[in-house]
VONULO-933692 format. One record per residue (C-alpha): residue in one letter; x, y, z. Coordinates in steps of 0.02 Angstrom, whole numbers, plus 32768, in hexadecimal, padded with zeros to 4 digits. Layout:
AXYZ;...
//
This chain:
X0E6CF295966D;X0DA9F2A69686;X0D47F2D39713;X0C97F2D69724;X0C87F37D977A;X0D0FF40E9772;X0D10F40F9839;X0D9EF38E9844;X0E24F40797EE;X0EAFF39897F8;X0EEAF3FC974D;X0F09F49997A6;X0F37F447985C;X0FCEF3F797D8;X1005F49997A2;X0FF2F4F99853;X1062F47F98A3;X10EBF47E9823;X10ECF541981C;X10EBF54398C2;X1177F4C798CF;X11E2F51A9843;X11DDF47497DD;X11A7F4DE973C;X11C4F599971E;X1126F5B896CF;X107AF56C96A4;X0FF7F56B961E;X0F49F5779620;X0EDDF563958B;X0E1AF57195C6;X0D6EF58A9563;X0D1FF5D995FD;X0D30F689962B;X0DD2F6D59672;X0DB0F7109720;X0D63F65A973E;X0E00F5F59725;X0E70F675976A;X0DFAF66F97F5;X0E0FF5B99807;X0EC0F5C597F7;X0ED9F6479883;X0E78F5BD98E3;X0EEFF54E98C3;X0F9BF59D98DA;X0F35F5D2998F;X0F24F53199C2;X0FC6F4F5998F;X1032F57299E6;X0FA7F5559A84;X0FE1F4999A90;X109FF4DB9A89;X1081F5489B0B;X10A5F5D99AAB;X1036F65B9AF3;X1029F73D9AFB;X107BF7919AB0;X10F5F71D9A59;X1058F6BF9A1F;X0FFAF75399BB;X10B9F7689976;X10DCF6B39935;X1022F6A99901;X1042F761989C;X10F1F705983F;X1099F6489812;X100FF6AE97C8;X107CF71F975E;X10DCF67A9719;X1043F64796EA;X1003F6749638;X0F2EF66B9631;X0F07F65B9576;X0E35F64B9549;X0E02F60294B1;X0D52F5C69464;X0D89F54B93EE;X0E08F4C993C5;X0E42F5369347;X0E75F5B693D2;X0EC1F52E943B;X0F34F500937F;X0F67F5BA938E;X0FA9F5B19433;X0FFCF5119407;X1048F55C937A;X109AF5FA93D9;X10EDF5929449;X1166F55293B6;X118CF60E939D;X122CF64193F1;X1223F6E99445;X1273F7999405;X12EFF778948A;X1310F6CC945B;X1329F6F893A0;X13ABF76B93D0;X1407F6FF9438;X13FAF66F93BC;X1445F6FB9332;X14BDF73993A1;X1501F69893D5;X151BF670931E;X1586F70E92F6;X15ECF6D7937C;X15FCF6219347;X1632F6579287;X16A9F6E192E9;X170CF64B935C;X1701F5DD92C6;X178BF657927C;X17F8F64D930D;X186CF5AC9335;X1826F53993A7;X1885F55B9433;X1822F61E9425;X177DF5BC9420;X1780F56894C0;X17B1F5F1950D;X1731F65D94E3;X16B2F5D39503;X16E9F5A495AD;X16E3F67595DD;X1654F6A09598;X15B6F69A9600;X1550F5EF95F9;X14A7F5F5957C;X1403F62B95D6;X139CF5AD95F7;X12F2F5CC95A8;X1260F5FD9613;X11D4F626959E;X1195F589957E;X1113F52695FE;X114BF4A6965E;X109CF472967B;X1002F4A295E4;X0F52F481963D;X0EAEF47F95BE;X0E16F47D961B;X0D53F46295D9;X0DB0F3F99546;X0D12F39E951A;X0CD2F45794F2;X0D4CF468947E;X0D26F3C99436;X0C70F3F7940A;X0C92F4739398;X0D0CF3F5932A;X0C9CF35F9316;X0C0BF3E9930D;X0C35F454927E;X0C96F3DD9219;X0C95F32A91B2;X0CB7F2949225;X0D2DF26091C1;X0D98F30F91D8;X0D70F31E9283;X0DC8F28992A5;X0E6DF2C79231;X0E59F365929B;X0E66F2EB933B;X0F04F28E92EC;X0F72F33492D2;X0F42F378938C;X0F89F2E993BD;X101EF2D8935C;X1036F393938E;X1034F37D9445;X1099F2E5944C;X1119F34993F3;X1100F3E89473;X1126F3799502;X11BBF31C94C3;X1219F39C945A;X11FBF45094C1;X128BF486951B;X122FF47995B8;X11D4F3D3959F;X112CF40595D2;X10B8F37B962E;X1002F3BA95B0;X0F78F3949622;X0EC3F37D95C5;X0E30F3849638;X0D98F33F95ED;X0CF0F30B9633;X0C79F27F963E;X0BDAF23E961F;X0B54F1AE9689;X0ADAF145962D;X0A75F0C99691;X09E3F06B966C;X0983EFB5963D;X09B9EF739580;X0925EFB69544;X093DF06C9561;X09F2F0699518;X09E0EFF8947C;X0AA1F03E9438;X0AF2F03E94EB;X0B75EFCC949B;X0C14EFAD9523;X0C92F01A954D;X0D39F00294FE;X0DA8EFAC9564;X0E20F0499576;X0D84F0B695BA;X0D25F03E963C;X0D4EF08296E8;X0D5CEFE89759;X0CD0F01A97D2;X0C56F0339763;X0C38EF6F972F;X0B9AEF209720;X0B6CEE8D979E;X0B93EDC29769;X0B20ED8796FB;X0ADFEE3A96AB;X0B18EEAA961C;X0B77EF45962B;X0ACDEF9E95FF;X0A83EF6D96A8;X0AF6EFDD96EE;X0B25F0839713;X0BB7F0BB969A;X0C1FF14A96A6;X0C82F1749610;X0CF8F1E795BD;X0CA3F2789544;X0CDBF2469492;X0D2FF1BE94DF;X0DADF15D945F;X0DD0F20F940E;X0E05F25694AD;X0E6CF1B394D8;X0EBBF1C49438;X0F17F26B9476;X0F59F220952E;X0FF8F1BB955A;X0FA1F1BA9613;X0ED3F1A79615;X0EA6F1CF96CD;X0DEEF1BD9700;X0DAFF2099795;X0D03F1E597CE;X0C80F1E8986D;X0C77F14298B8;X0C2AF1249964;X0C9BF12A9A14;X0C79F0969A6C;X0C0CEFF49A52;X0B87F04E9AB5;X0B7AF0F49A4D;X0B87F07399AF;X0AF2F0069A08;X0A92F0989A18;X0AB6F0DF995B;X0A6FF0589919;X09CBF0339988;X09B0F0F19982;X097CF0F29A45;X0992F1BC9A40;X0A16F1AB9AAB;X0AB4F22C9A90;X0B3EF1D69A11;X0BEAF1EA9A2E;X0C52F1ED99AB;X0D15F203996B;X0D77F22498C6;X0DA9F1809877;X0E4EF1AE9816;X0E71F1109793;X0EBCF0EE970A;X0E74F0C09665;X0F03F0CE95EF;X0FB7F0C59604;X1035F0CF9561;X10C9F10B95A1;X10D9F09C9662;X115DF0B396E1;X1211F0B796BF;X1273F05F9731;X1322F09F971C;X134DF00296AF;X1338EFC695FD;X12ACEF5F95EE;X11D9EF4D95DC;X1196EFF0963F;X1104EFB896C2;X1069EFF09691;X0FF2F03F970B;X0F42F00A96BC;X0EB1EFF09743;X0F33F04797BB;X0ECCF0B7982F;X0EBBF11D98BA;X0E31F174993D;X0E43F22F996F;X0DD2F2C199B4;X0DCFF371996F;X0DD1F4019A10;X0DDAF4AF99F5;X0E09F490992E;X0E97F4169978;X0EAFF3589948;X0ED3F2EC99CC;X0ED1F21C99F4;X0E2BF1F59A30;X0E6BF1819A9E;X0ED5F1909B1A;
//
């Protein structure tokens, strides 16, 4: 997803509510920007969460202490350090290791006894741990940061190979980790506006990154319009199964009246959540085509680093 300004934090609002929910046992950040910033951010978060539970005192600076301590806050500069903290979390743990060896003695041990020995030994023994180490959720902020530095200090054409294994990579996190990890990429965005003359290459959006309220008037071309567009666009695309777009757009006919005759007058405004890109759909329960949710999209407000509908 992309937003045009970090403010919105629907990233971290994500991962507060399903820590504070116990839907994952731990979380992942992977951030460009300094440490006490995001975890900053985060406290924020896992505040307001627990506020609109009604979890308040005492208990509340003790549930905020435990989601923050399942949460691991790695800082990086480069997509190279993002591929390193990839990479560790295909490493099993010491404790894991020994399990995994110990649980292989035993199997060669039973596999000497008769079979009647075996079952009884697996139904008495104690069930396998269920591993916790791995995120349930992995949140990488400032992406288009990292993105910089590739298609900065290298070819195009290896930039773009770079690109290809991140995503192969993360497809493969989410799908084949124990814990199945929803990998969350927050990017940012860009505006152009402008006559034809002053943007001679504003060529039009691909169809996968034009956000449906950004459309230029009938009988004009898209560069008549504002545009508001993903950084690095189809190379970002490339990595998602879900593209999510949020953007500024005005509250009301009045406040978007006013926008556009600039009278001076004060411009409300809400988050306009939509989606650009949709590869996966819904599954219905049944065998079948999946419904895609392209140019699906939603209004909400942001309050004390909380999203909420915007309506009603």
């Amino acid at each position: 997803m992309q937003t045009r300004v970090d403010r919105m934090q629907l990233g971290l609002q994500t991962l507060a509510h399903s820590l504070c929910d116990g839907r994952v046992a731990k979380g992942l950040v992977v951030t460009p920007k300094p440490r006490n910033v995001m975890l900053a951010r985060l406290k924020d978060a896992v505040k307001a969460e627990l506020k609109s539970q009604g979890v308040g005192g005492d208990a509340a600076k003790t549930k905020l202490r435990e989601c923050l301590e399942r949460v691991m806050l790695s800082c990086v500069f480069d997509l190279d350090g993002l591929w390193e903290v990839l990479a560790d979390l295909n490493k099993p743990g010491e404790e894991e290791e020994a399990e995994e060896e110990e649980r292989q003695v035993e199997e060669i041990q039973d596999s000497q006894d008769d079979e009647d020995e075996a079952l009884s030994l697996g139904d008495n023994g104690q069930p396998p741990k269920q591993q916790t180490t791995q995120p349930g959720i992995i949140v990488v902020t400032h992406f288009s940061s990292l993105l910089t530095g590739v298609f900065t200090h290298r070819e195009r054409s290896a930039a773009h190979s770079v690109m290809e294994l991140l995503g192969s990579h993360l497809r493969d996190l989410s799908r084949n980790l124990s814990s199945s990890p929803l990998i969350m990429l927050l990017n940012s965005t860009s505006s152009s506006s402008g006559p034809p003359t002053a943007q001679p290459k504003n060529a039009p959006l691909d169809a996968t990154l034009r956000s449906i309220f950004h459309t230029p008037p009938p009988g004009q071309g898209s560069h008549t319009t504002r545009r508001i567009k993903p950084n690095y666009g189809i190379v970002f695309s490339q990595l998602l199964d879900l593209h999510l777009l949020c953007t500024r757009i005005p509250r009301t006919m009045q406040d978007a009246e006013a926008a556009v005759q600039r009278l001076g007058e004060e411009v409300r405004t809400v988050w306009a959540v939509e989606v650009l890109q949709d590869e996966i759909g819904v599954w219905k329960g049944t065998r079948g085509a999946r419904r895609g949710r392209e140019q699906l999209w939603t209004a909400v407000d942001v309050e004390q680093a909380r999203v909420k509908p915007a309506f009603g």
